[in-house]
mmCIF file of the N, C-alpha and C atoms, coordinates in Angstrom:
data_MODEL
# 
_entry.id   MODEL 
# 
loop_
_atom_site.group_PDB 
_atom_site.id 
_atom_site.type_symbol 
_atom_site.label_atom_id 
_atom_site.label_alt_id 
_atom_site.label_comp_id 
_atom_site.label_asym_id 
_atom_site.label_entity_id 
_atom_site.label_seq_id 
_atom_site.pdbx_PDB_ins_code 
_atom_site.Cartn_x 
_atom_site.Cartn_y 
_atom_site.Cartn_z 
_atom_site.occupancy 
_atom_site.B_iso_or_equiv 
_atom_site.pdbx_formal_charge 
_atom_site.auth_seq_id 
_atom_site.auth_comp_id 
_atom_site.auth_asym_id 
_atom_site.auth_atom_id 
_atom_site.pdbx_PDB_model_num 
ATOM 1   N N  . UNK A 1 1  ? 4.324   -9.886  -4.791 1.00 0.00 ? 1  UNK A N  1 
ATOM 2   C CA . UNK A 1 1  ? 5.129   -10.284 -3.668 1.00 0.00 ? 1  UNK A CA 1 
ATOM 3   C C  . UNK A 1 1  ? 4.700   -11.691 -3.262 1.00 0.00 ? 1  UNK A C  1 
ATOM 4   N N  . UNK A 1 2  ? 5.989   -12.629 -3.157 1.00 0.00 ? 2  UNK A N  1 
ATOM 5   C CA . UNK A 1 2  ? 4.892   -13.876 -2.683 1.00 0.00 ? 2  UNK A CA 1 
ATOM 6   C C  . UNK A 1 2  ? 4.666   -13.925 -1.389 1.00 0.00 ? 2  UNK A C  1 
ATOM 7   N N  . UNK A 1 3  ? 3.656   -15.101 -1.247 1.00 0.00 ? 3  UNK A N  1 
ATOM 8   C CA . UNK A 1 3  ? 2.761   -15.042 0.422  1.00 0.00 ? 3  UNK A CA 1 
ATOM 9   C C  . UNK A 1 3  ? 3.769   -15.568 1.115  1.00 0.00 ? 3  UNK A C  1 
ATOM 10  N N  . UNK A 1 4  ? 4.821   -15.986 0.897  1.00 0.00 ? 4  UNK A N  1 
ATOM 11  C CA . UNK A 1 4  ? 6.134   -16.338 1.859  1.00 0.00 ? 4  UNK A CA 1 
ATOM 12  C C  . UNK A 1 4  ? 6.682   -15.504 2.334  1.00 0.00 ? 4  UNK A C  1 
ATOM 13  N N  . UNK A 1 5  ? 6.715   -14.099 2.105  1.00 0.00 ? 5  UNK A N  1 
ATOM 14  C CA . UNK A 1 5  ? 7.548   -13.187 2.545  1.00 0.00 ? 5  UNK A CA 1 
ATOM 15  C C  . UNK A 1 5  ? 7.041   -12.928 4.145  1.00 0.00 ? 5  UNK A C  1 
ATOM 16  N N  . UNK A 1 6  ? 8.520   -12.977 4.655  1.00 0.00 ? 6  UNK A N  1 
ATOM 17  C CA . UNK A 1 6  ? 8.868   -12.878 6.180  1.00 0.00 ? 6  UNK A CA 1 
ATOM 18  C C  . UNK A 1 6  ? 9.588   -11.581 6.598  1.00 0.00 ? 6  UNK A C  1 
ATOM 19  N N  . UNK A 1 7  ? 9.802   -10.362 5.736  1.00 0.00 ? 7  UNK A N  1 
ATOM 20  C CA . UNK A 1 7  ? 10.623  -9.531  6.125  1.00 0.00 ? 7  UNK A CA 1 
ATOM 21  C C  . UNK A 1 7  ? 9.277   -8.436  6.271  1.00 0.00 ? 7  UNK A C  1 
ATOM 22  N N  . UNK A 1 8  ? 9.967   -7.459  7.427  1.00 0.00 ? 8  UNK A N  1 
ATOM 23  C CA . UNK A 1 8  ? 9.377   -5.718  7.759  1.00 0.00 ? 8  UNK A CA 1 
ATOM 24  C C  . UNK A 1 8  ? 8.817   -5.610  6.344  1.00 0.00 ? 8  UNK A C  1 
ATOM 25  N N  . UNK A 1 9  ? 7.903   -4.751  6.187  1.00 0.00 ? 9  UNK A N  1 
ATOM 26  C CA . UNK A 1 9  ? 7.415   -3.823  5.029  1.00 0.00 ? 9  UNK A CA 1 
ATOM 27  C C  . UNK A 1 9  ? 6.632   -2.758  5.053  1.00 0.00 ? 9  UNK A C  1 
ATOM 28  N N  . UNK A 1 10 ? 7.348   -2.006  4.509  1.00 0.00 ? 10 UNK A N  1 
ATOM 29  C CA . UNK A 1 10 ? 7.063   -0.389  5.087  1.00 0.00 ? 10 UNK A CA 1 
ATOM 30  C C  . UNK A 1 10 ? 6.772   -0.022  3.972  1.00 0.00 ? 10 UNK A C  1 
ATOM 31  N N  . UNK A 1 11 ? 5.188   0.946   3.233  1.00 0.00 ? 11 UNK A N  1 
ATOM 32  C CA . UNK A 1 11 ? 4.731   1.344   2.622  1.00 0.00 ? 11 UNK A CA 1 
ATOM 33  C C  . UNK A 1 11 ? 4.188   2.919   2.956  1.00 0.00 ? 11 UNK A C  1 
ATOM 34  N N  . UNK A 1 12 ? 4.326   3.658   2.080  1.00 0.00 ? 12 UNK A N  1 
ATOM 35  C CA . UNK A 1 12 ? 4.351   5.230   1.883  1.00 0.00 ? 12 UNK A CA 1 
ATOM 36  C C  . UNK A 1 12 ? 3.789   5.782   1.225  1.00 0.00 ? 12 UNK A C  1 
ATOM 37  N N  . UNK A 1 13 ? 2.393   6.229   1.115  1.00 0.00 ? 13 UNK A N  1 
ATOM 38  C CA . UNK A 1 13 ? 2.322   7.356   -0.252 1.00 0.00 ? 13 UNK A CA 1 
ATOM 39  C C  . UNK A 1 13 ? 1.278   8.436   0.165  1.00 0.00 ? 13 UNK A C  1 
ATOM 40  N N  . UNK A 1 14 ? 1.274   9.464   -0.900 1.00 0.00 ? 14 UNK A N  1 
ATOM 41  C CA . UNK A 1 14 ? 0.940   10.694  -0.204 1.00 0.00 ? 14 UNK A CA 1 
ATOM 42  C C  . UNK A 1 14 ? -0.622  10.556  -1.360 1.00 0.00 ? 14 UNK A C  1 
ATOM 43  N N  . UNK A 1 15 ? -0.954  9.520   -1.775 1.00 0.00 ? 15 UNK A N  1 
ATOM 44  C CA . UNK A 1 15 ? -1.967  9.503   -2.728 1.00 0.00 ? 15 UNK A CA 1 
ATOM 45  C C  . UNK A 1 15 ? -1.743  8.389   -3.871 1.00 0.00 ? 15 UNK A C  1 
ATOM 46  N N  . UNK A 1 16 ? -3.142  7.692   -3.294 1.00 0.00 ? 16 UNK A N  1 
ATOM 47  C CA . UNK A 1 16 ? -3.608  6.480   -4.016 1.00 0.00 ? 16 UNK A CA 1 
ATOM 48  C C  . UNK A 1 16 ? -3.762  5.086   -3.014 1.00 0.00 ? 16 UNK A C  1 
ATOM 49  N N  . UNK A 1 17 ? -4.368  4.459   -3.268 1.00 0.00 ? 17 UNK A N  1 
ATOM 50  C CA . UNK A 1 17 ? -4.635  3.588   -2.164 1.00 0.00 ? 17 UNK A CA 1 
ATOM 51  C C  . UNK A 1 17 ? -3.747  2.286   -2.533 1.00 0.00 ? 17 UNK A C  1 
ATOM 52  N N  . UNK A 1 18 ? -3.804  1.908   -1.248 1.00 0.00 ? 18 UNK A N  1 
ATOM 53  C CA . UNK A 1 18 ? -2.665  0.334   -0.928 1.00 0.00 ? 18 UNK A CA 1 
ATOM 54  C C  . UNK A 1 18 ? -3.855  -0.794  -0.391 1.00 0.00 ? 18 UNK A C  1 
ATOM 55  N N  . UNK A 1 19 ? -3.504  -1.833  -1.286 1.00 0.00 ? 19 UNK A N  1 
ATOM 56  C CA . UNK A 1 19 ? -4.241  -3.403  -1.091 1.00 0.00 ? 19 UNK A CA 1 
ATOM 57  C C  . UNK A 1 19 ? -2.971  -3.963  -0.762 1.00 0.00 ? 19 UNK A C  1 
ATOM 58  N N  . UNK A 1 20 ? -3.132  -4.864  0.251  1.00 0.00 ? 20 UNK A N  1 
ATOM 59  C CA . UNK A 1 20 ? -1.899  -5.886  0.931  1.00 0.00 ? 20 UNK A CA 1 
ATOM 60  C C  . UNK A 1 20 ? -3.147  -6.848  1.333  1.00 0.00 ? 20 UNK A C  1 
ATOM 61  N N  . UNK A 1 21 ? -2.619  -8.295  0.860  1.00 0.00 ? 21 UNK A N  1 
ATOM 62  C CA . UNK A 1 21 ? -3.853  -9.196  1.001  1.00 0.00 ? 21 UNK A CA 1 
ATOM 63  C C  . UNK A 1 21 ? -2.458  -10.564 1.101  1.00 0.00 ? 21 UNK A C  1 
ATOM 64  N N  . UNK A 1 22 ? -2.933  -11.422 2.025  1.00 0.00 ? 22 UNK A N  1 
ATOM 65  C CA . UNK A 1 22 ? -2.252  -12.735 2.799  1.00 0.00 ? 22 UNK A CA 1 
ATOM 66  C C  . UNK A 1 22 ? -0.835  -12.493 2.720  1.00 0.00 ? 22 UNK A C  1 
ATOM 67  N N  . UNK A 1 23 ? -0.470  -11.709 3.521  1.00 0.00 ? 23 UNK A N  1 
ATOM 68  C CA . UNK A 1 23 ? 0.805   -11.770 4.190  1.00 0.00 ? 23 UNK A CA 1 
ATOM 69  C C  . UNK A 1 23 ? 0.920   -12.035 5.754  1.00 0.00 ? 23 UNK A C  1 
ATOM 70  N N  . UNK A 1 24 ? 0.896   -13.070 6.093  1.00 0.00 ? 24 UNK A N  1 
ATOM 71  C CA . UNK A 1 24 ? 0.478   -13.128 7.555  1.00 0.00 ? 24 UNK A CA 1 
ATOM 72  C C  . UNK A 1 24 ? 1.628   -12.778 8.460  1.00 0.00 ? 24 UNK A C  1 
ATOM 73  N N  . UNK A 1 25 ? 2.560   -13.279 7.765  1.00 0.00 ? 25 UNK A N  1 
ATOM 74  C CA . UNK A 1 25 ? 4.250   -13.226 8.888  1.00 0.00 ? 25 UNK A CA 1 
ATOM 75  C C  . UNK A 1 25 ? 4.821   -11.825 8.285  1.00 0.00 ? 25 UNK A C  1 
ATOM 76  N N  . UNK A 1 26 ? 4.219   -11.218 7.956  1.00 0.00 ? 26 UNK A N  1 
ATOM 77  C CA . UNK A 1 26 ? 4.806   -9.695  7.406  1.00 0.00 ? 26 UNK A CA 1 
ATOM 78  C C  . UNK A 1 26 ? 4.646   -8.472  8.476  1.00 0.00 ? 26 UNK A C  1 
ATOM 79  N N  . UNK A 1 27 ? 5.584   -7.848  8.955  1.00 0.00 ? 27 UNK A N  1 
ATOM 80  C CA . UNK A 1 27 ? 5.425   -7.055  10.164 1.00 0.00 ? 27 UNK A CA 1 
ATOM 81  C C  . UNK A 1 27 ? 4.933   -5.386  9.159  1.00 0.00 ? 27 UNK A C  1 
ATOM 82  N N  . UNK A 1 28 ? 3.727   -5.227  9.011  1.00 0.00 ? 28 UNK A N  1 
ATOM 83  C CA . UNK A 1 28 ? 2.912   -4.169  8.384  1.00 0.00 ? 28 UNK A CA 1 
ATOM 84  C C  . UNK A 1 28 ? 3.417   -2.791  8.983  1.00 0.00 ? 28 UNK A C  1 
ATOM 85  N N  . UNK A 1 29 ? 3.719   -1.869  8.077  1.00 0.00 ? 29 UNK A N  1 
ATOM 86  C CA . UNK A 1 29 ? 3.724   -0.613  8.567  1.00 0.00 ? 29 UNK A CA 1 
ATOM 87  C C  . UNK A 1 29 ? 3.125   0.378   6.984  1.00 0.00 ? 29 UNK A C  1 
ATOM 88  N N  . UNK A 1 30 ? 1.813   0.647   7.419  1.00 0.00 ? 30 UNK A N  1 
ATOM 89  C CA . UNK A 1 30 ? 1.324   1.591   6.132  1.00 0.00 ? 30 UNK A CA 1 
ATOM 90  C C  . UNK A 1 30 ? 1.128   3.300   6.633  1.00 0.00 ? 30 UNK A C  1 
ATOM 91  N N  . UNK A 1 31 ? 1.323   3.978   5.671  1.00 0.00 ? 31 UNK A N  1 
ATOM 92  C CA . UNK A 1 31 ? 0.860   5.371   6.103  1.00 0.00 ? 31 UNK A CA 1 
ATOM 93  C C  . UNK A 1 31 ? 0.736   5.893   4.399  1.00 0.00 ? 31 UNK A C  1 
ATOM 94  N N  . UNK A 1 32 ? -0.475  6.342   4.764  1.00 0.00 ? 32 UNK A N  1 
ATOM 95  C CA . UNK A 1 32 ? -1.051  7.369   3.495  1.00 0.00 ? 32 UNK A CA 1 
ATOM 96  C C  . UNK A 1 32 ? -1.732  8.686   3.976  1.00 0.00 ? 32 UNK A C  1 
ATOM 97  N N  . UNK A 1 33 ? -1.396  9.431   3.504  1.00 0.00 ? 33 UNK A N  1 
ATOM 98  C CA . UNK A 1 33 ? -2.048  10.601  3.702  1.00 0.00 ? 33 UNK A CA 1 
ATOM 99  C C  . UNK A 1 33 ? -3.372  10.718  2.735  1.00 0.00 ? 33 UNK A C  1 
ATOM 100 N N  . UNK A 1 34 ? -3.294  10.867  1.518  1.00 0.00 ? 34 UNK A N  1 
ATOM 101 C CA . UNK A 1 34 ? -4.822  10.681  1.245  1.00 0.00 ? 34 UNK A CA 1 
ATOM 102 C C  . UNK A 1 34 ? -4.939  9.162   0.062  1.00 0.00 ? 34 UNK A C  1 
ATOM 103 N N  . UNK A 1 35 ? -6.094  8.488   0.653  1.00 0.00 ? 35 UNK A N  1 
ATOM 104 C CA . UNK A 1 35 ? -5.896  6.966   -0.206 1.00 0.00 ? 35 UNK A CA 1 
ATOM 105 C C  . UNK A 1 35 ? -6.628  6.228   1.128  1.00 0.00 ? 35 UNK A C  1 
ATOM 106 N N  . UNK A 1 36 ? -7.162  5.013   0.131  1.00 0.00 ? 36 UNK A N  1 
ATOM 107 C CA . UNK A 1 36 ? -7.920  3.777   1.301  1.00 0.00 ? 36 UNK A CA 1 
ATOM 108 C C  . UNK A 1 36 ? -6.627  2.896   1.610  1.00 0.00 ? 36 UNK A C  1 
ATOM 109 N N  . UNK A 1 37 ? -6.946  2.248   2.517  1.00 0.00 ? 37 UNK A N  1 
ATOM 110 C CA . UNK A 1 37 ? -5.905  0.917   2.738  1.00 0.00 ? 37 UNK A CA 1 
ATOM 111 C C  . UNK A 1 37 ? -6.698  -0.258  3.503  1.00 0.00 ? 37 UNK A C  1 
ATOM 112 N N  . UNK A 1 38 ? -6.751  -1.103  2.745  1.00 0.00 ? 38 UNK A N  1 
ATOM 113 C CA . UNK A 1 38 ? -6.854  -2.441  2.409  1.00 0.00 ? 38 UNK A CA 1 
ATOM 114 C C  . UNK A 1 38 ? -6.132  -3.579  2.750  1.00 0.00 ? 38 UNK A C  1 
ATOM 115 N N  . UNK A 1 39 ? -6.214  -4.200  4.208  1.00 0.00 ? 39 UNK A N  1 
ATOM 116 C CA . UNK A 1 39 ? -5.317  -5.424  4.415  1.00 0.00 ? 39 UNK A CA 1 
ATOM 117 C C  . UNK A 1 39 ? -6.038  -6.109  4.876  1.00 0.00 ? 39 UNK A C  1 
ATOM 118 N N  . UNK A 1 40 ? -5.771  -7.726  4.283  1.00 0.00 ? 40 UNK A N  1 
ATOM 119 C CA . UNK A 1 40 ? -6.105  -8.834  4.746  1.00 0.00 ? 40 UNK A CA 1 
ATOM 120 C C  . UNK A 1 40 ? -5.059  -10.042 5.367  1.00 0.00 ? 40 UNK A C  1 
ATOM 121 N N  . UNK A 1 41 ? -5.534  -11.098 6.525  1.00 0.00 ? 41 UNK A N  1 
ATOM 122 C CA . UNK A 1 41 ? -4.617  -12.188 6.985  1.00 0.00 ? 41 UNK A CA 1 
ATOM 123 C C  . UNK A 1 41 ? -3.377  -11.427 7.220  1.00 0.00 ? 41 UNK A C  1 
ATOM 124 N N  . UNK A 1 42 ? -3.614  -10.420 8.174  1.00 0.00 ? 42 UNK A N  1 
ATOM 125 C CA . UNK A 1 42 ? -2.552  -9.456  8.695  1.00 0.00 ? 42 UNK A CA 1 
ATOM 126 C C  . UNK A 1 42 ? -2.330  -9.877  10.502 1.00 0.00 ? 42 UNK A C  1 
ATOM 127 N N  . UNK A 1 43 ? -1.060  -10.148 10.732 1.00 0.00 ? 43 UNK A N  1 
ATOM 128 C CA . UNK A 1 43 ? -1.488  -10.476 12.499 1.00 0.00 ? 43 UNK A CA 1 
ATOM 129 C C  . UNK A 1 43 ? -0.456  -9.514  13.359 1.00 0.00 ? 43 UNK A C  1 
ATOM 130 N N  . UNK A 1 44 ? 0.182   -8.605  12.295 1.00 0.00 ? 44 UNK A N  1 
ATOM 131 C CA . UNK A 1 44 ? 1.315   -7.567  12.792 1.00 0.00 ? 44 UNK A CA 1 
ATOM 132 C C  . UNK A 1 44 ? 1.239   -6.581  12.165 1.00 0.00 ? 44 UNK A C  1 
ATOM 133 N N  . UNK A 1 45 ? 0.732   -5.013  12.709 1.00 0.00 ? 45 UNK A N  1 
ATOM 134 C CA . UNK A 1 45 ? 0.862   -4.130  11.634 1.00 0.00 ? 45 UNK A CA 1 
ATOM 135 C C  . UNK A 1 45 ? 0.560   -2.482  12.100 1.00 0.00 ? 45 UNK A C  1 
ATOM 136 N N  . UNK A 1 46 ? 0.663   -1.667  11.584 1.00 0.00 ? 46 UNK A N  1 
ATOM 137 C CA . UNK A 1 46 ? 0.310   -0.157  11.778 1.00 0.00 ? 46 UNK A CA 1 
ATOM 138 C C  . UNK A 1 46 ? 0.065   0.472   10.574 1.00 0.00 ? 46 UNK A C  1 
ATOM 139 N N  . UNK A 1 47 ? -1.187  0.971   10.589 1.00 0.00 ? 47 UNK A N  1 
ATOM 140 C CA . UNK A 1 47 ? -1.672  0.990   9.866  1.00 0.00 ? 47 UNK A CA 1 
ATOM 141 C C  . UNK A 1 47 ? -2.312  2.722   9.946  1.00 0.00 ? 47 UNK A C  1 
ATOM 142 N N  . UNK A 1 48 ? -1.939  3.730   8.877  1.00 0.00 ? 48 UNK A N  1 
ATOM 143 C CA . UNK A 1 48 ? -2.268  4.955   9.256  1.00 0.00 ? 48 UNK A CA 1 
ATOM 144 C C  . UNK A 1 48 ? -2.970  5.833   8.114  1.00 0.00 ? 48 UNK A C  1 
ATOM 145 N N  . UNK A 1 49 ? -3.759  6.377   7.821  1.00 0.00 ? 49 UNK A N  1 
ATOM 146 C CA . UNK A 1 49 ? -3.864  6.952   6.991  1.00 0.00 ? 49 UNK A CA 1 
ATOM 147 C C  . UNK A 1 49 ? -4.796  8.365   7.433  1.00 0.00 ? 49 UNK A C  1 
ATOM 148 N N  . UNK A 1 50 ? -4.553  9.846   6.736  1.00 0.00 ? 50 UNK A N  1 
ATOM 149 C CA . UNK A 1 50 ? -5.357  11.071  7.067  1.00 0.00 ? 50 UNK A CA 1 
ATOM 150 C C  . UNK A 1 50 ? -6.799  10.878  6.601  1.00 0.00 ? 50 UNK A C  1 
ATOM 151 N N  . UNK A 1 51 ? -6.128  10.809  5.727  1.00 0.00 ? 51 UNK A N  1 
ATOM 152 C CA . UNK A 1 51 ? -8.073  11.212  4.663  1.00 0.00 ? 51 UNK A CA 1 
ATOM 153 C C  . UNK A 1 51 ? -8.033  9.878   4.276  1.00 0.00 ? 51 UNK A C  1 
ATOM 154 N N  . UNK A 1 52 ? -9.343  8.173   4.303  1.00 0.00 ? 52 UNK A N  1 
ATOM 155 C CA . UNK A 1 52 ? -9.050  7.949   3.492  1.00 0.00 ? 52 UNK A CA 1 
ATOM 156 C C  . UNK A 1 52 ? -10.046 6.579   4.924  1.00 0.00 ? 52 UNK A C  1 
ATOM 157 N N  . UNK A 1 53 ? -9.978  5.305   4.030  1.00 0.00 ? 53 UNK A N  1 
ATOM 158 C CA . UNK A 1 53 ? -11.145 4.815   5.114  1.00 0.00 ? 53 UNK A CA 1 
ATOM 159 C C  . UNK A 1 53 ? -9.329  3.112   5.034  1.00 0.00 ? 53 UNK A C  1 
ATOM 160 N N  . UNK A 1 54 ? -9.500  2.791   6.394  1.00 0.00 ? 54 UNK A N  1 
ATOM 161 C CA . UNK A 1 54 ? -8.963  1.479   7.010  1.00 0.00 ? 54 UNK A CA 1 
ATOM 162 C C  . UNK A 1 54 ? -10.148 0.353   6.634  1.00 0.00 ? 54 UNK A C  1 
ATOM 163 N N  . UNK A 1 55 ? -9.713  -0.785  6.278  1.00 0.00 ? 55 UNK A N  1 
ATOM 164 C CA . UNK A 1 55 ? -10.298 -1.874  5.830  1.00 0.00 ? 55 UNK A CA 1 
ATOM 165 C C  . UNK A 1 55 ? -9.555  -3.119  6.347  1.00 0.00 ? 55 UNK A C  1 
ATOM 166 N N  . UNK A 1 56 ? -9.869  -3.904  7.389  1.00 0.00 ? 56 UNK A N  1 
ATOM 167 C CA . UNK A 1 56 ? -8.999  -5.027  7.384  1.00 0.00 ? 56 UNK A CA 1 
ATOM 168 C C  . UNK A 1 56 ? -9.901  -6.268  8.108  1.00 0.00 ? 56 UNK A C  1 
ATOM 169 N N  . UNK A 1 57 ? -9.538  -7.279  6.975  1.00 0.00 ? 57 UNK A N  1 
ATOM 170 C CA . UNK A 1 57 ? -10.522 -8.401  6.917  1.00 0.00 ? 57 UNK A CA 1 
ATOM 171 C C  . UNK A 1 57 ? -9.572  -9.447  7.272  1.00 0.00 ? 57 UNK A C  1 
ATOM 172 N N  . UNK A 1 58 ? -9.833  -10.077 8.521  1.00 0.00 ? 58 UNK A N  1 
ATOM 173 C CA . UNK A 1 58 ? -9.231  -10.691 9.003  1.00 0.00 ? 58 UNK A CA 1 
ATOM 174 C C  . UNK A 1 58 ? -10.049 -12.074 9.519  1.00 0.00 ? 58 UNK A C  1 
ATOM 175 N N  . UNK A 1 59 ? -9.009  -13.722 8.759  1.00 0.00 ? 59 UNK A N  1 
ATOM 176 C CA . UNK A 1 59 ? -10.165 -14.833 8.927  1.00 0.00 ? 59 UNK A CA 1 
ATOM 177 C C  . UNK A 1 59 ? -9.126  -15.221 10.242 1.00 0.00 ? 59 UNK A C  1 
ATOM 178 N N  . UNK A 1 60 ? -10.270 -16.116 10.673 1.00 0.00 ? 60 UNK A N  1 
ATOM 179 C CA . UNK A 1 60 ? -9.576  -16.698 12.226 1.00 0.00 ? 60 UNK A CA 1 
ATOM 180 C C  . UNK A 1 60 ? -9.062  -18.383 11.718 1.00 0.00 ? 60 UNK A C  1 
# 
C-alpha cells in the first residue's frame, strides 16, 4: 500500500497478525480476535484485538 494513502482502512481477521507501518493520514480501524497487531506513525485509529498483544511505535 503506498505511504500516500488517505482513505478509512478497515482490517479483519479471526487469526494471524497485522503489521501497518507509516500510514499517518490513514483513519485505522483493526480487530483480530486471535493475532498481534503492529502499528507504526499512526495518529488515527482503533485498534482491537482478544487474544493477542497491541504494539504501537509512534515517532514525534
Amino acid at each position: 500500500m503506498p505511504k500516500e494513502y488517505i482513505e478509512k482502512l478497515q482490517v479483519n481477521t479471526s487469526s494471524g497478525d497485522i503489521e501497518v507501518l507509516d500510514l499517518e493520514n490513514v483513519d485505522l480501524q483493526i480487530e483480530s480476535t486471535s493475532g498481534n497487531i503492529t502499528c507504526g506513525n499512526m495518529h488515527n485509529g482503533y485498534l482491537k484485538t482478544t487474544s493477542g498483544n497491541i504494539v504501537a511505535m509512534i515517532e514525534e
